[in-house]
LUMVEXDO-646098 format. One line per 10 residues: number of its first residue (from 0); their letters; for each residue x, z, y of C-alpha. Coordinates in nm, 3 decimals, m for minus. Example, Ala and Ser with C-alpha at 12.3 -4.5 7.8 and 13.67 -1.06 7.14 Angstrom:
2
0 = as = 1.230 0.780 m0.450  1.367 0.714 m0.106
END
This chain:
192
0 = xxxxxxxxxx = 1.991 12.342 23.498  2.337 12.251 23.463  2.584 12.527 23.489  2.881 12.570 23.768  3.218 12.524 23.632  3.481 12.673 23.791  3.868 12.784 23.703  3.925 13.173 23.601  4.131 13.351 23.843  4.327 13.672 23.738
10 = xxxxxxxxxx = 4.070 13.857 23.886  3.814 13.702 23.612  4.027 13.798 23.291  3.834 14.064 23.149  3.549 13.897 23.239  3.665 13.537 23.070  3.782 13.765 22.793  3.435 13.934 22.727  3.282 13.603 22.709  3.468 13.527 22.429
20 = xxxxxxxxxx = 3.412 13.846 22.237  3.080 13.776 22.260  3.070 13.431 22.172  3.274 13.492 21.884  3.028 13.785 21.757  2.899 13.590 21.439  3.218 13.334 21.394  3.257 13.325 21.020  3.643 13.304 20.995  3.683 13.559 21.288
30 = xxxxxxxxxx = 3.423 13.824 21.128  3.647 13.735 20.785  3.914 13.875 20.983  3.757 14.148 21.182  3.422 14.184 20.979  3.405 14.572 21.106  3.245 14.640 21.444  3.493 14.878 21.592  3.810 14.658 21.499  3.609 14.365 21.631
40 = xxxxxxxxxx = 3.573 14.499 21.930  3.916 14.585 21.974  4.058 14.217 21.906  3.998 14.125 22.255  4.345 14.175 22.371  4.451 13.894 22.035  4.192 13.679 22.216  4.397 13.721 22.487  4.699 13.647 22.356  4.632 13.354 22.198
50 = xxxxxxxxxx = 4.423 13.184 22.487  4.522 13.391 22.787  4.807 13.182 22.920  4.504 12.969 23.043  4.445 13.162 23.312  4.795 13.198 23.399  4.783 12.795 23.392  4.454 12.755 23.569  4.354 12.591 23.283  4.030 12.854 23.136
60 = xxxxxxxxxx = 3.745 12.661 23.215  3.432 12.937 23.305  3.062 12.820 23.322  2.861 13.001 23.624  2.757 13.344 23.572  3.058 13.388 23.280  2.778 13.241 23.032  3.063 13.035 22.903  3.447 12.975 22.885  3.701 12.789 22.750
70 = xxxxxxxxxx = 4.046 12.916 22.717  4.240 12.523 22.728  4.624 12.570 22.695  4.816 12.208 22.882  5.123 12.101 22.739  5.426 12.337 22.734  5.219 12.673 22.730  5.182 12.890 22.392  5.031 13.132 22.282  5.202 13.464 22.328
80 = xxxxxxxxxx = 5.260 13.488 21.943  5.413 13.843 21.951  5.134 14.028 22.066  4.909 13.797 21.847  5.055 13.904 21.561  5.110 14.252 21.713  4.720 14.287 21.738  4.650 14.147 21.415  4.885 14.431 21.249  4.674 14.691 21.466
90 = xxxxxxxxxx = 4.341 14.532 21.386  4.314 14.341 21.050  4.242 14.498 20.720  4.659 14.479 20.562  4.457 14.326 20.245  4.370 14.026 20.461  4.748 13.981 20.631  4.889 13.761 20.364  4.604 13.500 20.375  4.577 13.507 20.739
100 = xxxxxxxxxx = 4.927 13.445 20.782  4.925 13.155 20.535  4.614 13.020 20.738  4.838 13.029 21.052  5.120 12.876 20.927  4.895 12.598 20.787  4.760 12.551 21.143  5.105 12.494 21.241  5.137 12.190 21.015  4.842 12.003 21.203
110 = xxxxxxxxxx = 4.953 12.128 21.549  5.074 11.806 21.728  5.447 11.818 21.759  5.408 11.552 22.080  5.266 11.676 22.415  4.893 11.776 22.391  4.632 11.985 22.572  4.532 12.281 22.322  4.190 12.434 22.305  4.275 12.831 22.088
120 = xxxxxxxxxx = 3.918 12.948 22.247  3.595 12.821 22.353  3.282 13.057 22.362  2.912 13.031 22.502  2.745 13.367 22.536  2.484 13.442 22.280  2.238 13.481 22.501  2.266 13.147 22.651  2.337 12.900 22.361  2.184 12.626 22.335
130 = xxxxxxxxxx = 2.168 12.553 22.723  2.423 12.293 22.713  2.684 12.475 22.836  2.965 12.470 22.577  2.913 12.081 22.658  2.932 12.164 23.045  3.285 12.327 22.953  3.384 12.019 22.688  3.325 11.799 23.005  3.495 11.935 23.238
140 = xxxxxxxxxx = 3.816 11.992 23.029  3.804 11.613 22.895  3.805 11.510 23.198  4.180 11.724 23.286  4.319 11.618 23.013  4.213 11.254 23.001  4.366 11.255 23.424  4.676 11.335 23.216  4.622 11.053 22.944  4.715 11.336 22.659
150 = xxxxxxxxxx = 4.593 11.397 22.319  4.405 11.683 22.286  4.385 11.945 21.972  4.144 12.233 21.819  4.068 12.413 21.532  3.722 12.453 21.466  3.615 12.806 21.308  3.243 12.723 21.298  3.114 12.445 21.129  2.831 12.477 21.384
160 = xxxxxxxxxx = 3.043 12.339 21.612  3.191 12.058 21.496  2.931 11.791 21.618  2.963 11.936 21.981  3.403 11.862 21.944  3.314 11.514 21.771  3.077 11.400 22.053  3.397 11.434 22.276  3.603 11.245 22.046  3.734 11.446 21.802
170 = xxxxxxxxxx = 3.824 11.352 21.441  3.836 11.605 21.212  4.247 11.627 21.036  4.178 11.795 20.699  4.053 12.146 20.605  4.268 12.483 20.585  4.075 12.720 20.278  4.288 12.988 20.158  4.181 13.280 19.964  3.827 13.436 20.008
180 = xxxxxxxxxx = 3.848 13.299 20.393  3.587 13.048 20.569  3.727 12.706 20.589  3.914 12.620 20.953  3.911 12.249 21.041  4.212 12.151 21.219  4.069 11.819 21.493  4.252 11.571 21.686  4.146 11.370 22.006  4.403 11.066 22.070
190 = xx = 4.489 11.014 22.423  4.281 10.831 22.646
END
């Protein structure tokens, strides 16, 4: 059955933001950074401030249920770096910090400097993976930003998922590996 996809209100933050701790649970560059439970669990609120301008924006994309969501960021909205980087202080090991800043600052080089839609988060609930429902949130995102005739950018933290971003048109950019931490692969999609 194909999930309901509807737009996260305020009301459905914690809720969006759970979804994503969850789907996140066995991410190998986020468990690099967070590979203890208890500081794991407590780097919901950097979730949130990379991807949570999305719900400001209308723009987090929830599958029925909160089995799924995707945290899209439209052209003009950031992240709310301070508190990123504020949670990362509180949260990562300080041995990781300089190789997790590099890795950001690298990610800044492939960030499109022209007007894109950004995708920080996108998470299915382990329980309900392989329904079709990160596709089910792909689609319905595509489809925004392709009404706007945009490019539209990711980095992929799971090689897993790479297949499911190229069957919507993205092209993988390069590769980011620095120090001991899994690869990140920076993707494009040109503007349709």
């Amino acid at each position: 059955m194909i999930p309901e996809i509807f737009i996260a209100e305020e009301k459905d933050r914690q809720r969006a933001l759970d979804t994503i701790l969850l789907g996140f649970v066995s991410d190998p560059f986020v468990r690099w950074i967070c590979p203890e439970a208890n500081n794991y669990l407590s780097f919901v609120q950097a979730f949130n401030a990379y991807g949570g301008n999305a719900i400001n924006n209308k723009t987090a994309f929830i599958a029925e249920h909160f089995s799924g969501a995707a945290l899209w960021l439209p052209p003009g909205v950031e992240a709310d770096e301070e508190t990123f980087v504020a949670e990362i202080e509180k949260n990562v090991d300080p041995d990781r910090h300089e190789n997790l800043f590099a890795i950001l600052e690298a990610l800044e080089e492939y960030h499109p400097k022209e007007d894109c839609w950004y995708l920080p988060l996108i998470a299915v609930d382990p329980s309900h993976q392989g329904e079709g429902i990160g596709s089910q949130l792909m689609k319905r995102a595509i489809e925004a930003v392709d009404k706007d005739g945009l490019p539209a950018y990711l980095e992929s933290s799971n090689p897993r998922n790479m297949s499911l971003y190229m069957r919507y048109g993205f092209e993988t950019m390069g590769q980011i590996k620095i120090g001991n931490a899994p690869p990140l692969h920076p993707m494009l999609r040109i503007a349709r």
